[in-house]
NUNUMAR-538882 format. One record per residue (C-alpha): x, y, z; residue in three letters. Coordinates in Angstrom, 3 decimals. Each point is the difference from the previous one (the first is absolute). Layout:
% residues N
PT          X          Y          Z   residu
PT          X          Y          Z      ALA
...
//
This chain:
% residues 332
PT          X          Y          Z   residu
PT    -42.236    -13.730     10.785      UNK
PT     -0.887     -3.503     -1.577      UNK
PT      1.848     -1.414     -2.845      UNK
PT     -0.912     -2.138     -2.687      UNK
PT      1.561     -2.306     -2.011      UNK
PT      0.723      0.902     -3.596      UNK
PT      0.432     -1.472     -2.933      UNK
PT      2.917      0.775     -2.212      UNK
PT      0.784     -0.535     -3.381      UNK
PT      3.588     -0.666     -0.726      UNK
PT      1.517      0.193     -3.603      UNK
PT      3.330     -1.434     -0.256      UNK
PT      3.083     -1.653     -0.058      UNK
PT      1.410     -3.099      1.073      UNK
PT      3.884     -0.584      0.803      UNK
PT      2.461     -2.071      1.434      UNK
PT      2.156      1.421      1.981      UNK
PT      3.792     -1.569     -0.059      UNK
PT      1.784      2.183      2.599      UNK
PT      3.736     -0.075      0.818      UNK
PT      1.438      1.620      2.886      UNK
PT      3.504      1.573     -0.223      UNK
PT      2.266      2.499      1.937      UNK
PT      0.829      1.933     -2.973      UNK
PT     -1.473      0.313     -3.255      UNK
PT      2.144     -1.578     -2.808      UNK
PT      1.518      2.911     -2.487      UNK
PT     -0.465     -0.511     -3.758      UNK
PT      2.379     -2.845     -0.820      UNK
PT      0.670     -1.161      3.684      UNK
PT     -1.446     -3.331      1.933      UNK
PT     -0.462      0.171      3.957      UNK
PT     -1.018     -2.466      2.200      UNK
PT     -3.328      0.070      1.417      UNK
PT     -1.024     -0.813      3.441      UNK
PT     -3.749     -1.873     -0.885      UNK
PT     -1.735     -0.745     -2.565      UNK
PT     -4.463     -0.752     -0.079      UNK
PT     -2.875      0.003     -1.459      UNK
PT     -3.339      1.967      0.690      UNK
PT     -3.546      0.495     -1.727      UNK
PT     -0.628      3.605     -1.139      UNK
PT     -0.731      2.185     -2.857      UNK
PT     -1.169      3.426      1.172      UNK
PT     -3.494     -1.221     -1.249      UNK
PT      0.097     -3.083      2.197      UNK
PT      1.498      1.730      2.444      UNK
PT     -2.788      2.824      0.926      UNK
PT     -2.275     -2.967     -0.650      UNK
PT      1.432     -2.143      2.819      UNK
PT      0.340      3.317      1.994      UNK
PT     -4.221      1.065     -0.151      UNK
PT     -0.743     -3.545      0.447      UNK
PT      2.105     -0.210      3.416      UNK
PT     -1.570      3.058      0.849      UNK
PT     -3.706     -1.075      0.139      UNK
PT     -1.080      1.203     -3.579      UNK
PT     -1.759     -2.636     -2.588      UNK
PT      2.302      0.023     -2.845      UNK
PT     -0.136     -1.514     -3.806      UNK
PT      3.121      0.172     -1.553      UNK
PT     -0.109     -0.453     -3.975      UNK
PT      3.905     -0.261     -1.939      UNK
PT      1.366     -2.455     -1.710      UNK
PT      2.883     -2.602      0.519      UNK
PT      1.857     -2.146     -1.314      UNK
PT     -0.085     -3.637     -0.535      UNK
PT      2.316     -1.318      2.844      UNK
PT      1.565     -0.804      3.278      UNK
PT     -0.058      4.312      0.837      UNK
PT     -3.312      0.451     -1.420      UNK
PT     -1.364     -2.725      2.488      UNK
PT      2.103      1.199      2.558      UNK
PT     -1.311      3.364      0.114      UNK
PT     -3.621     -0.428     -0.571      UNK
PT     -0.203     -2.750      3.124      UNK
PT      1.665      2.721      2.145      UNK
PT     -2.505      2.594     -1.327      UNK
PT     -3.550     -2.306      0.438      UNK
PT      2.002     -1.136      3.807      UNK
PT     -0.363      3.323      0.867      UNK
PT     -3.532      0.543     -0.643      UNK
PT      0.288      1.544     -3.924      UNK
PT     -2.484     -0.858     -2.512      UNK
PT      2.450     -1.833     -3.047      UNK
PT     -3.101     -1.563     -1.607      UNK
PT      0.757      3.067     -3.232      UNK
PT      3.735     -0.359     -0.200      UNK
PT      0.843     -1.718     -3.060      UNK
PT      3.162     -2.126     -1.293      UNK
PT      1.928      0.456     -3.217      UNK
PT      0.788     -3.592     -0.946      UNK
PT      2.853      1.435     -2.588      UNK
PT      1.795      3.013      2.059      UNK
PT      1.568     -0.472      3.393      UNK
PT     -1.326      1.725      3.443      UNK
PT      1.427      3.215      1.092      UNK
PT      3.411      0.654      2.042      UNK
PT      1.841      2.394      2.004      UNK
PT      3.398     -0.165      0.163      UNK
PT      0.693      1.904      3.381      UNK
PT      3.653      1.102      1.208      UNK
PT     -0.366      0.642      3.951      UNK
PT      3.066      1.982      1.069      UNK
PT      0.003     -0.666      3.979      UNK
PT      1.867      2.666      1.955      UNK
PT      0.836      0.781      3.308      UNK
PT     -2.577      2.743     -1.335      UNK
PT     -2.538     -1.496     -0.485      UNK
PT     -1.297     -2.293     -3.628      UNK
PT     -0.485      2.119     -3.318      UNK
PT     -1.209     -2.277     -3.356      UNK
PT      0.606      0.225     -3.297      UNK
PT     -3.078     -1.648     -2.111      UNK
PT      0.217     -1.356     -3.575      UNK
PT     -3.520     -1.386     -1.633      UNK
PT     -0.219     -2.464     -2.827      UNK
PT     -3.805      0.583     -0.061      UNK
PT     -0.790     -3.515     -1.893      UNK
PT     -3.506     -1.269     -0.233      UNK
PT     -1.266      3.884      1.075      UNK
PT      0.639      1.688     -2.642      UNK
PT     -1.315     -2.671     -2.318      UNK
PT     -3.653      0.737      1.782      UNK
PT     -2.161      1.942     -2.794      UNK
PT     -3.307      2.001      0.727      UNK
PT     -1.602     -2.201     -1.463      UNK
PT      0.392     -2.823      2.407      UNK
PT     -1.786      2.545      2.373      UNK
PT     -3.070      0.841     -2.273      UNK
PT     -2.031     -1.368      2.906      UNK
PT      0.919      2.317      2.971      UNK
PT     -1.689      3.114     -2.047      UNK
PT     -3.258     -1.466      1.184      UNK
PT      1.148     -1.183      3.278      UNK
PT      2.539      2.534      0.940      UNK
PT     -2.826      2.251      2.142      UNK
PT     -0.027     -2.836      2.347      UNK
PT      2.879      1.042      1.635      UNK
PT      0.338      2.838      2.296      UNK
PT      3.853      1.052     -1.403      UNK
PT      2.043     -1.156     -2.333      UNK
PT      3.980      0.095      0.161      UNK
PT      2.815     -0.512     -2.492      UNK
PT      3.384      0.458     -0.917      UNK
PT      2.629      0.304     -3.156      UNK
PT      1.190     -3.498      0.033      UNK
PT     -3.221     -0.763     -2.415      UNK
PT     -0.050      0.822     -3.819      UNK
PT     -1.675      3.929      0.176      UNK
PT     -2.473     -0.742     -2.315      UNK
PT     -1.249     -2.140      2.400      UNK
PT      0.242      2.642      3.145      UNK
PT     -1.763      2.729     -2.471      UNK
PT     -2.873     -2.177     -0.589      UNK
PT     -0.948     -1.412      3.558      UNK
PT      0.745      3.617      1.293      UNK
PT     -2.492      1.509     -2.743      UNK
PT     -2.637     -3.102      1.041      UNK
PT      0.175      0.835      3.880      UNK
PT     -0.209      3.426     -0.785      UNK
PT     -2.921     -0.159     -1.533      UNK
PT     -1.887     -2.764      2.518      UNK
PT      1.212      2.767      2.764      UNK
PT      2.282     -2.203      1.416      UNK
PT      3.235      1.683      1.918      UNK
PT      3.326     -0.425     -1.989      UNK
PT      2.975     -0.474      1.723      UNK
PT      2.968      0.360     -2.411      UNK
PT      3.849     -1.084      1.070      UNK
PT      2.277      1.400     -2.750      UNK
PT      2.462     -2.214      1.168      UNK
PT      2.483     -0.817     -2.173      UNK
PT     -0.225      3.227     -1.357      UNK
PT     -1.598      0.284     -3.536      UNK
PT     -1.684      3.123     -2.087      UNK
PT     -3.488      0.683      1.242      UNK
PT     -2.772      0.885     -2.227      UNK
PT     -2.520      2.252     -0.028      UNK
PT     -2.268     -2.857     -0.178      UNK
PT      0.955     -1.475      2.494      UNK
PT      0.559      3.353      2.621      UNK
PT     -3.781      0.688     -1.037      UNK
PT     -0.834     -2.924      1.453      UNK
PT      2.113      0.113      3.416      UNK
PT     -1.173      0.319      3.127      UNK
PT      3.134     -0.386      2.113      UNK
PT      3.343     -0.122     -1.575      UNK
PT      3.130     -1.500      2.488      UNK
PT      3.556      0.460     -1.358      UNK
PT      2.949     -0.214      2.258      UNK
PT      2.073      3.036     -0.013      UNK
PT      2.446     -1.654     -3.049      UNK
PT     -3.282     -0.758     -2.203      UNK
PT     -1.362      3.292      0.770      UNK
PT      3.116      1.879     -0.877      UNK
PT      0.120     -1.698     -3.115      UNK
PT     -3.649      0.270     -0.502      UNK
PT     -0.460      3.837      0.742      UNK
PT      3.825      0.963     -1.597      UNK
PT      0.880      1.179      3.403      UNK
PT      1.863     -1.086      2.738      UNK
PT     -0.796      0.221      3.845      UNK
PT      2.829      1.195      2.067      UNK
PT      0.447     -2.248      3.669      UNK
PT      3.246      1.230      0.536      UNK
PT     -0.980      2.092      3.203      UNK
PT     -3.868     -0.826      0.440      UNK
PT     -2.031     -0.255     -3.005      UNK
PT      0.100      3.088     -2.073      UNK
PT     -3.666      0.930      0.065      UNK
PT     -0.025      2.070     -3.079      UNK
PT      1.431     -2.754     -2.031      UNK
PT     -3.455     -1.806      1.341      UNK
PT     -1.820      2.763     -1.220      UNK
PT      1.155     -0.001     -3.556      UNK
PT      0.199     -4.066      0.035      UNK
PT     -3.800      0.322      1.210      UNK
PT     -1.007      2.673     -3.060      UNK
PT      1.867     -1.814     -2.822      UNK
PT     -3.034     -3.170      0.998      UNK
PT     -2.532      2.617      0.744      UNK
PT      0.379      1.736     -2.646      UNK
PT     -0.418     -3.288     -2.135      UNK
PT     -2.815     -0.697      1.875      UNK
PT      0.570     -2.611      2.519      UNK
PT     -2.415      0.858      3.231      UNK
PT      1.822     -1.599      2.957      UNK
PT      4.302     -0.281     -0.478      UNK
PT      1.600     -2.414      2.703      UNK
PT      3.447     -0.001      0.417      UNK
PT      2.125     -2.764      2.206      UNK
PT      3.180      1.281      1.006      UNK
PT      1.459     -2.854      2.408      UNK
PT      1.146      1.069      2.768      UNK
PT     -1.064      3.673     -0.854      UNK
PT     -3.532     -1.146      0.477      UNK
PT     -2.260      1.108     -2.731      UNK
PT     -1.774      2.741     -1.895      UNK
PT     -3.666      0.374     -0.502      UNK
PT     -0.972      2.658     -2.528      UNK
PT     -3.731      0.674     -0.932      UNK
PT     -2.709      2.789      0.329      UNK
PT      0.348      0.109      3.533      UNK
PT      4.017      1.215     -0.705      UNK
PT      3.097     -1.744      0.997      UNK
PT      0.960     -2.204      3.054      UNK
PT      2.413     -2.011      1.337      UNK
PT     -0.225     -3.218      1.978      UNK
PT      2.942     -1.208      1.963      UNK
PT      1.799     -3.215     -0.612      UNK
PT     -0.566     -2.616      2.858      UNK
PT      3.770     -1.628      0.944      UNK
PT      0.013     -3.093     -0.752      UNK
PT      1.148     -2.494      2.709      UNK
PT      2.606     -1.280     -2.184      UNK
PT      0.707      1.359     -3.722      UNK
PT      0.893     -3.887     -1.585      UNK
PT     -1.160      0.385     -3.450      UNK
PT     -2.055      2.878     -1.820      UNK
PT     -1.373     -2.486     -2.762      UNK
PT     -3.830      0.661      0.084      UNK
PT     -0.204      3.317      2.233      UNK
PT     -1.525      1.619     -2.418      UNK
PT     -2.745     -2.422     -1.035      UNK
PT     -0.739     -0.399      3.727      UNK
PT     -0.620      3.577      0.459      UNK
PT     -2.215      0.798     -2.652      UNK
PT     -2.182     -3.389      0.389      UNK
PT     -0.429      0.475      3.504      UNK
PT     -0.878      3.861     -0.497      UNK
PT     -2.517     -1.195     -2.606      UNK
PT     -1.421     -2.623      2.314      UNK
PT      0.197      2.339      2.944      UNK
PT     -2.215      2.822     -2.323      UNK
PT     -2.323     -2.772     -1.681      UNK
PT     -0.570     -0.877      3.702      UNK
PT     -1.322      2.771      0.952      UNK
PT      2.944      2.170      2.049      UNK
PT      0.253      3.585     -0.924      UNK
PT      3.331      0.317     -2.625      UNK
PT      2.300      1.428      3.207      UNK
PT     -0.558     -3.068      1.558      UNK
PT     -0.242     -2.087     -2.487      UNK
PT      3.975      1.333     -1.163      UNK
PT      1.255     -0.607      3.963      UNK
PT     -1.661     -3.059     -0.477      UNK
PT      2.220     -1.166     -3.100      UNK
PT      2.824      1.352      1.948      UNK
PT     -0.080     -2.479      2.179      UNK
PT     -0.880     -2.722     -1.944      UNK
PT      2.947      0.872     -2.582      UNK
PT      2.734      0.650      3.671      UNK
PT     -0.879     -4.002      0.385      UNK
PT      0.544     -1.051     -3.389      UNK
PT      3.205      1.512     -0.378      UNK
PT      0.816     -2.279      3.441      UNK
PT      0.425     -3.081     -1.702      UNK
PT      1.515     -1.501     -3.339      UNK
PT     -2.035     -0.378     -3.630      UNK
PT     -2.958      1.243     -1.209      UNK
PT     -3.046     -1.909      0.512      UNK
PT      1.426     -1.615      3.412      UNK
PT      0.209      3.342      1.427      UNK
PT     -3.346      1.348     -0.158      UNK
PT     -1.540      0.122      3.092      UNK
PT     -3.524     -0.848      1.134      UNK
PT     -2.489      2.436      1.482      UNK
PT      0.454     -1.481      3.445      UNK
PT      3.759      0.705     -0.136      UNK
PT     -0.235      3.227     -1.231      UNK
PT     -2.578      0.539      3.035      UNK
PT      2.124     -0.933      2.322      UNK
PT      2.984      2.086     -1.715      UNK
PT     -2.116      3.117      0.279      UNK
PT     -1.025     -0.445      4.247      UNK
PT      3.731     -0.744      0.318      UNK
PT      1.031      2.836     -1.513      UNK
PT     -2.661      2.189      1.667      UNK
PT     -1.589      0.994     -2.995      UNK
PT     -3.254      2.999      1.497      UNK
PT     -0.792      1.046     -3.234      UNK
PT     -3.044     -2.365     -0.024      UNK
PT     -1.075     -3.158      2.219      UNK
PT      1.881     -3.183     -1.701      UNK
PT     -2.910     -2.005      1.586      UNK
PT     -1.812      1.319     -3.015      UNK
PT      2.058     -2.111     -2.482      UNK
PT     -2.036     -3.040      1.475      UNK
PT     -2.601      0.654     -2.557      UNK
PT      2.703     -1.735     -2.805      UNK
PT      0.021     -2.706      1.916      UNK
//
């Protein structure tokens, strides 16, 4: 097996990410005092940008910022890493995008709590994208998330839809889905919150994951169409539902769980690389796996992403047989 390397349209957001580690979260009312305060480039956009890039895939990246310190901030980090910024625009009158992150450090383990002041996304229109309908077939997948105005999401879904283009959607934060836009879905990658929000139905982990509340999760999107339902589950692994029936992958332990921030976009960028590349979708999910064990290793977003050699070497370290990591050289 040879692998190729694709190239992957991303369609998405932009934030800051202002992160402030703690013991305990504050209750309604109460101060506490934190233990560190920082700063890190991410946006789930960016973020699965910066994560394909890293991984060997060519990668344009069209969004919007704003006009300032974070909106230069965040597009250097994104063109460092190898990501096409030549279509992301700036919004001289609205500011760029942040993430207010609360990172609750426990002898446990880290758990965040996210809020988004979306900024210069959601003032992005369709009509500043007019010219991807004609270029969109370019591209050999196209990803996106919710922190972009849906009007936007609809119409670059319905354009790479039609071209024939693979669409990856992450219905993360959690939004209504239309039928427009589930007509148009290829593969559709909720975490287990977004997906019991989504489908109206819960997922019970309290002794193994409850495999019939995967089965009605899984119809509620089948029966609305959607041909390929993905769902990450942390350290439950994940759940891949599609005509071929239901399976589970395994979570790979991370070395060291130091913040979660960016897991998620990890996973499904590097399972879109790994597919666009060529591997099978088994291997292509134990290769996300991997890559998403590493990111949760280190602190922020963007900083955490690892590269293809890294998540290489992860993989013969952890004696991964399930097919020959030398293969991954091809994204090199």
């Amino acid at each position: 097996m040879s692998l190729k390397k694709p190239n992957i349209l991303v369609v998405g957001s932009f934030m800051m990410d202002l992160i402030a580690s703690t013991r305990r979260v504050p209750n309604s009312g109460e101060t506490v005092i934190g233990m560190k305060f920082q700063t890190a480039p991410g946006g789930k956009g960016a973020n699965q940008a910066v994560q394909c890039a890293r991984l060997g895939a060519h990668v344009t990246m069209v969004g919007q910022v704003g006009d300032d310190a974070f909106g230069k901030i965040m597009t250097d980090t994104a063109a460092a890493a190898g990501v096409d910024v030549s279509h992301v625009s700036v919004d001289p009158n609205e500011s760029s995008g942040v993430g207010h992150i609360t990172l609750e450090v426990t002898d446990n383990g880290a758990k965040n709590r996210i809020t988004v002041c979306p900024g210069a996304n959601f003032t992005l229109t369709v009509d500043d994208l007019a010219w991807l309908k004609d270029q969109i077939g370019r591209y050999d997948l196209v990803m996106m998330q919710f922190e972009l105005p849906m009007p936007v999401i609809e119409a670059v879904a319905q354009w790479a839809h039609d071209a024939g283009v693979i669409v990856m959607i992450n219905p993360a934060p959690a939004a209504p889905l239309s039928d427009k836009l589930l007509a148009c879905t290829t593969y559709i990658s909720p975490n287990e919150h977004e997906a019991a929000i989504l489908a109206d139905h819960s997922i019970d982990v309290s002794n193994g994951i409850n495999m019939d509340d995967v089965a009605i999760v899984a119809r509620a999107f089948h029966d609305r169409g959607v041909e390929n339902l993905i769902i990450t589950m942390g350290e439950n692994g994940s759940i891949v539902a599609g005509k071929d029936g239901i399976h589970h992958t395994d979570c790979v332990k991370a070395p060291q769980v130091v913040d979660p921030t960016a897991a998620g976009d990890s996973f499904v960028a590097a399972f879109c690389t790994g597919l666009t590349a060529g591997l099978p979708q088994g291997q292509a999910l134990a290769f996300a796996s991997h890559t998403a064990s590493l990111t949760v290793s280190k602190m922020g977003a963007m900083p955490s992403l690892p590269t293809v050699d890294q998540v290489q070497a992860f993989m013969l370290q952890r004696g991964y047989t399930g097919f020959d990591p030398a293969v991954l050289d091809g994204l090199k």
